[in-house]
C-alpha positions in Angstrom: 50.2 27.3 125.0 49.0 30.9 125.9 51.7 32.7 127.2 50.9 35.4 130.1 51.3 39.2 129.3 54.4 40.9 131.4 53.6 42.3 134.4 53.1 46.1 134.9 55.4 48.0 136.7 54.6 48.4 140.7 52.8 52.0 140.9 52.2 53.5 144.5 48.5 52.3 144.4 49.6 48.5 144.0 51.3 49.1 146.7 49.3 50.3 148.7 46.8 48.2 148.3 49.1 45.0 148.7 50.0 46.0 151.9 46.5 46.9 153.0 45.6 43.3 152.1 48.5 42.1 154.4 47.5 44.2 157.3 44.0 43.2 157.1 44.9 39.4 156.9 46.9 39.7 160.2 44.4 41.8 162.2 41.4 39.1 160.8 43.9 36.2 162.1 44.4 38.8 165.3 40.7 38.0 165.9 40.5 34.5 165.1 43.4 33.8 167.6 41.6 36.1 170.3 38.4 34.8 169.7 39.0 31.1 169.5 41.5 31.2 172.0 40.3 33.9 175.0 36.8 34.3 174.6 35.3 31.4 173.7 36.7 29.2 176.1 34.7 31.8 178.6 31.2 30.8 177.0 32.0 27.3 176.0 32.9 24.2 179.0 35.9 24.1 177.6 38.4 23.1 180.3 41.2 25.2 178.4 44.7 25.3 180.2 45.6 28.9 180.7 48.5 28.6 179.3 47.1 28.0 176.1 44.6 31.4 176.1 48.1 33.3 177.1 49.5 31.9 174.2 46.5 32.6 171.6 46.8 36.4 173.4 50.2 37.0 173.2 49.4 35.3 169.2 47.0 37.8 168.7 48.8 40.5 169.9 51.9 39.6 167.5 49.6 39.6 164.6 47.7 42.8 165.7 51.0 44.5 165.6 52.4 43.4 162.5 49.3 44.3 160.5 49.8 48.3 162.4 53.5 48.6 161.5 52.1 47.2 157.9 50.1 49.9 157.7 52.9 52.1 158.8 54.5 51.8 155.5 52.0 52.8 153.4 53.3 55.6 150.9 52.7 59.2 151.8 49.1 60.2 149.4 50.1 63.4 146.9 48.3 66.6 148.5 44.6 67.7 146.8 44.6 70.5 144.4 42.2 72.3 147.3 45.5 71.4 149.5 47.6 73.0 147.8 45.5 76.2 146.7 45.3 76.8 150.9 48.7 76.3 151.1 
């Protein structure tokens, strides 16, 4: 069999761009959740309890957050060289 190469090590950039893939999977569930569960009900003759749109809300709102404080963690970019010269 073919054996896989090793891994790379992590650089900044694969982080980065891991955790910008996490954040945007939680705010595109964010919208499913708000979508399916607050607004369509509004268009559709769904008889949907209200406690069930609360719940895909308060959903939505969980996963909106967690994607933010994702993004919180992203690492700090190194300054331009036209940064620095002004500096």
């Amino acid at each position: 069999m073919f054996a896989l190469p090793p891994k790379p090590p992590l650089s900044d950039q694969h982080i980065t761009e891991r955790l910008k893939l996490a954040a945007s999977g939680c705010q595109s569930l964010a919208l499913a959740l708000f979508g399916a569960g607050v607004i369509s009900p509004l268009f559709a003759a769904l008889n949907t309890p209200w406690y069930y749109r609360l719940a895909a809300f308060f959903a939505a709102s969980i996963s909106e957050r967690a994607a933010l404080e994702l993004l919180r963690y992203l690492p700090n970019a190194k300054p331009s060289m036209k940064e620095q010269i002004n500096e």
